[in-house]
C-alpha positions in Angstrom: -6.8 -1.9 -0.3 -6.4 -1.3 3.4 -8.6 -3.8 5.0 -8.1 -2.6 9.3 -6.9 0.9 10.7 -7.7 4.3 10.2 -7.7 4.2 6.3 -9.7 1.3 5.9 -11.3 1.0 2.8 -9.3 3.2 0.9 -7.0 1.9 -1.9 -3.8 3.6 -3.5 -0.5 2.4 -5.4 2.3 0.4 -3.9 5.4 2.9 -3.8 7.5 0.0 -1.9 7.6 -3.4 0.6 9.6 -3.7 3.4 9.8 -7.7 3.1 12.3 -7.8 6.5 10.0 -6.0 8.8 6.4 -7.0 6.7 5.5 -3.8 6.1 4.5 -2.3 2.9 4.2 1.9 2.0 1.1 3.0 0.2 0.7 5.9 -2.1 -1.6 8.6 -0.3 -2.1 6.2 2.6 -1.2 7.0 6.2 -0.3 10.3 6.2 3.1 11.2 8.6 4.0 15.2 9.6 7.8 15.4 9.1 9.6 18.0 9.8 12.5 19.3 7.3 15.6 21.4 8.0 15.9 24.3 5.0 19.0 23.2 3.2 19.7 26.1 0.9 19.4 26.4 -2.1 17.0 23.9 -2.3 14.2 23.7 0.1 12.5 26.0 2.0 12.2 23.7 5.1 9.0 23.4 6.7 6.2 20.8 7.5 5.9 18.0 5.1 3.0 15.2 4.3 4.5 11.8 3.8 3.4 8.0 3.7 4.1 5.8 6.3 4.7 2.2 6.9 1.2 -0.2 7.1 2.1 -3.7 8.6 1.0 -6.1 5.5 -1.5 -8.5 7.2 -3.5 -4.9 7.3 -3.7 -5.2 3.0 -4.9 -7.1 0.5 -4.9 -7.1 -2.9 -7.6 -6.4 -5.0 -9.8 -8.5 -6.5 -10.2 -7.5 -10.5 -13.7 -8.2 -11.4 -15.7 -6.8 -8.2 -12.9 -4.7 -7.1 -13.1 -5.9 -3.2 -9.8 -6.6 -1.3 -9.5 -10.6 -2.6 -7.0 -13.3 -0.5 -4.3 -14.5 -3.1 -3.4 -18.2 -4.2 -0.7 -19.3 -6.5 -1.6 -22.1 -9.3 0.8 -22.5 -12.2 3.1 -19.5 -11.4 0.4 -17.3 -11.5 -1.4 -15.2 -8.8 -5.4 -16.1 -9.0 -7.8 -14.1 -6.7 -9.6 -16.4 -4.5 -12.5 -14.3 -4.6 -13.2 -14.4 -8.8 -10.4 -17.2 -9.6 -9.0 -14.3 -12.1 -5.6 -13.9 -12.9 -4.2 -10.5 -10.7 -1.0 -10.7 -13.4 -1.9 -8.8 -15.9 
């Protein structure tokens, strides 16, 4: 869940985390316009919608019982949701 910045409250899928530079790339989340060369035979070219970058300390996980973003802490090599004390491994 996206907890500050233009697409707070919404929640998608992790498609990958950028550990190096904290930043994390949500499904359906921070829409970019790129543009695309035509490379025959392929693709037409054009205009294209795609997901950008969203610095980490901007997400949080999300808490499995009341389904609100949740801060994480680790106790016997699980992750437990501060918010509910659930597990988030499932």
């Amino acid at each position: 869940m996206v907890i500050s910045g233009k697409d707070r409250g919404k929640t998608g899928e992790v498609l990958s985390v950028d550990p190096k530079k904290d930043r994390v790339v949500i499904e359906g989340l921070n829409i970019q316009k790129r543009h695309v060369r035509p490379r025959p035979p392929e693709d037409a070219g054009g205009v294209i919608d795609t997901p950008g970058p969203i610095h980490l300390s901007n997400v949080a996980p999300i808490d499995p019982v009341d389904k609100g973003p949740t801060r994480v802490r680790f106790q016997d090599g699980q992750r437990i949701a501060v918010r509910s004390g659930e597990s988030l491994d499932t």
